[in-house]
N, C-alpha and C positions, 0 to 999 in steps of 0.2 A: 537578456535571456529570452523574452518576448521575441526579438528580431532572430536569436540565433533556433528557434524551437520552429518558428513561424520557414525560415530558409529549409529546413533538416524536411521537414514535414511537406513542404511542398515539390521538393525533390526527389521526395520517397513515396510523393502520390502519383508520380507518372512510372507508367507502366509496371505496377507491383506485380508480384508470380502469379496472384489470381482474386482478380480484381473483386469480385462477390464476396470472398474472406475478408478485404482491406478493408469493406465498406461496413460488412458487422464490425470488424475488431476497430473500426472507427466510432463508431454511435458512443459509446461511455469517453474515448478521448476526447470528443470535439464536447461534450457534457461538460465531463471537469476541467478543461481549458476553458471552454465559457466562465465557469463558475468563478474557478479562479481569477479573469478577468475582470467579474461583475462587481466580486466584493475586495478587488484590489483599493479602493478608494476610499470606502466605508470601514471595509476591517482588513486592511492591510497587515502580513504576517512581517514575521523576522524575515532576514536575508538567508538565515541557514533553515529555514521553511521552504522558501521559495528554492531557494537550490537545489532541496532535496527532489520538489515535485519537478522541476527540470528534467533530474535524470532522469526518473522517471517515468516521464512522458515521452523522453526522448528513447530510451528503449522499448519501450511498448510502441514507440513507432517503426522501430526495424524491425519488432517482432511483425506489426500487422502488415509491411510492407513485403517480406519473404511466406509470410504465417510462422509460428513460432516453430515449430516442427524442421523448416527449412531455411533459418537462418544458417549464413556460411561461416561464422565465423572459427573454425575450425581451419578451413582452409584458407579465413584471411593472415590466419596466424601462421600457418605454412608461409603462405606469402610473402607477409611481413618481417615476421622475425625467424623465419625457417623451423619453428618447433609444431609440434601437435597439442594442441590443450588437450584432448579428449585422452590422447598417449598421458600426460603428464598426467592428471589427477583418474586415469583410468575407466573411461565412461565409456560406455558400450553404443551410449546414444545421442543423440542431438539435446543438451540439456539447456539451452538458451531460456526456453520457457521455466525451468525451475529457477535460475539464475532470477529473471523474471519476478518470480512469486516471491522467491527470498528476497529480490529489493524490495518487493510494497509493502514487508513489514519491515524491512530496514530503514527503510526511505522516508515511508509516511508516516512513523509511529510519532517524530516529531512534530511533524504539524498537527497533528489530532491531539496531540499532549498540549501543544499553544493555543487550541479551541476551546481544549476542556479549563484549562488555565486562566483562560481572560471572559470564557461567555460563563462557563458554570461555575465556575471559582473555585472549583475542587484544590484539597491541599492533602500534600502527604502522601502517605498506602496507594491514596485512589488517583493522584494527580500520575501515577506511575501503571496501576493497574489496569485502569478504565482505558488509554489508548490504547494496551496489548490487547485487553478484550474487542473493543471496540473494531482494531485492526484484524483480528481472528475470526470475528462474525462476519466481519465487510467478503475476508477472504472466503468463506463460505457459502456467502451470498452470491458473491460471482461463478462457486463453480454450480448452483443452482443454474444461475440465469445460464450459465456456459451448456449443461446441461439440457434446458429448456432448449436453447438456440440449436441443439443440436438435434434435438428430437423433432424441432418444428421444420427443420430448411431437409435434415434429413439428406441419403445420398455424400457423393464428396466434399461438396459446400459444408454439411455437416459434422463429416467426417477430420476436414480440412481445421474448421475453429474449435473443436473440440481437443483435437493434439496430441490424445492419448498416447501414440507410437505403440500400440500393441500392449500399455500397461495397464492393467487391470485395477491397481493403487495407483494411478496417477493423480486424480483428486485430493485423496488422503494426503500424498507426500504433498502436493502443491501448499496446501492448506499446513501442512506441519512447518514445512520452509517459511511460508509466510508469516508462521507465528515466531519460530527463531529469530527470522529476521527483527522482529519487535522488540521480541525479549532483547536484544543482545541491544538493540536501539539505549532501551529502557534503561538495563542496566549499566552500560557507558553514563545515559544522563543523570542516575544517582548520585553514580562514583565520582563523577564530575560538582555536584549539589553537596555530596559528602564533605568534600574541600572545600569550597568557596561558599557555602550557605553556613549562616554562624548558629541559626535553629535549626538545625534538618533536623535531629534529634528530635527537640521540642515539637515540631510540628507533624511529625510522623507518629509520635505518641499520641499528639490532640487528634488526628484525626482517625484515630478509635477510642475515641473519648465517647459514652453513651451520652445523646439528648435527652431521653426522655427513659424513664426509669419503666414505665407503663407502656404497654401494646395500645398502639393508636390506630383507629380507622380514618378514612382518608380526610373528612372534614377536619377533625384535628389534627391531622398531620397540616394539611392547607394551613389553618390555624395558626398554628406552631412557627411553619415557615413563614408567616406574615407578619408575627412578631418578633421575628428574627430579622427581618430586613429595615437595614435603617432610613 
């Protein structure tokens, strides 16, 4: 996946539609591709982790290589299999980048659930909750920076990474797709946990199990967790 992400990426970096876009909507890829690399060795994920981030990364990179806005894949479908997607599900616009937002909560909501699972140990309620939260903040957070990037470069560059297409909710809906996306993650890996976990029960009830009967401030909360850990 390394070699097939590493060929995609460096064929999509010669002569993208406009090269100032590719190189913002590059800065967060070439981050979590690092990252991913770094801690392949140390904390190496599952296969269906890594596959997820495959995709995509691998569509965030046709999107930064067109800009999301200007992907063709409408008329590769023409092309290819002689139909119109945009005809078939009715879209008035270029929806590559929603497509987009709803995989990185599709996509990612499993690796951040095998984060939260083996670093923080959460179980149950939260082992399910915390990466759709976690995944709905992140989405957030990028339409801020997306945001920022736009107000600072400013003009068509800004104009260009920002994607809007004239929608006034484009943020909104991004950030909603990318939470569906999760949820719908989320709850496939329940329903999956529901059949082959022999406590899911059991452990979704302990984990709204109250610790501590009393309101604690932080030292005893510290406390608390220190004689908790074996």
């Amino acid at each position: 996946m390394v070699a097939a992400f590493a060929a995609l990426w460096v064929a999509l970096a010669i002569a993208p539609l406009y090269r100032s876009d590719w190189l913002l909507e590059n800065v967060l890829l070439l981050l979590g591709a690092a990252g991913i690399l770094a801690t392949s060795r140390v904390f190496p994920l599952s296969s269906v982790s890594y596959t997820a981030l495959f995709v995509f990364l691998c569509l965030h990179t046709i999107g930064a290589h067109y800009t999301y806005a200007e992907v063709p894949y409408d008329q590769a479908a023409r092309h290819w299999f002689g139909f119109s997607i945009n005809e078939l599900f009715g879209w008035e616009r270029n929806n590559f980048d929603r497509v987009v937002h709803f995989s990185y909560g599709l996509l990612l909501a499993y690796p951040i659930r095998e984060v939260f699972l083996r670093v923080v140990a959460v179980r149950g309620f939260w082992g399910y909750f915390l990466p759709l939260d976690l995944t709905m903040s992140t989405s957030m957070l990028y339409e801020l920076i997306e945001w920022g990037a736009a107000a600072f470069f400013g003009g068509d560059l800004g104009m260009a990474y920002l994607g809007t297409q004239g929608d006034v909710w484009d943020a909104h809906k991004d950030m909603a797709l990318a939470s569906l996306g999760a949820l719908i993650t989320m709850i496939v890996t329940a329903c999956i946990n529901i059949v082959y976990q022999r406590d899911f029960a059991r452990e979704w009830a302990d984990s709204f199990r109250i610790r501590s009967n009393e309101p604690l401030g932080e030292v005893a909360i510290a406390r608390m967790r220190k004689e908790a850990t074996p």
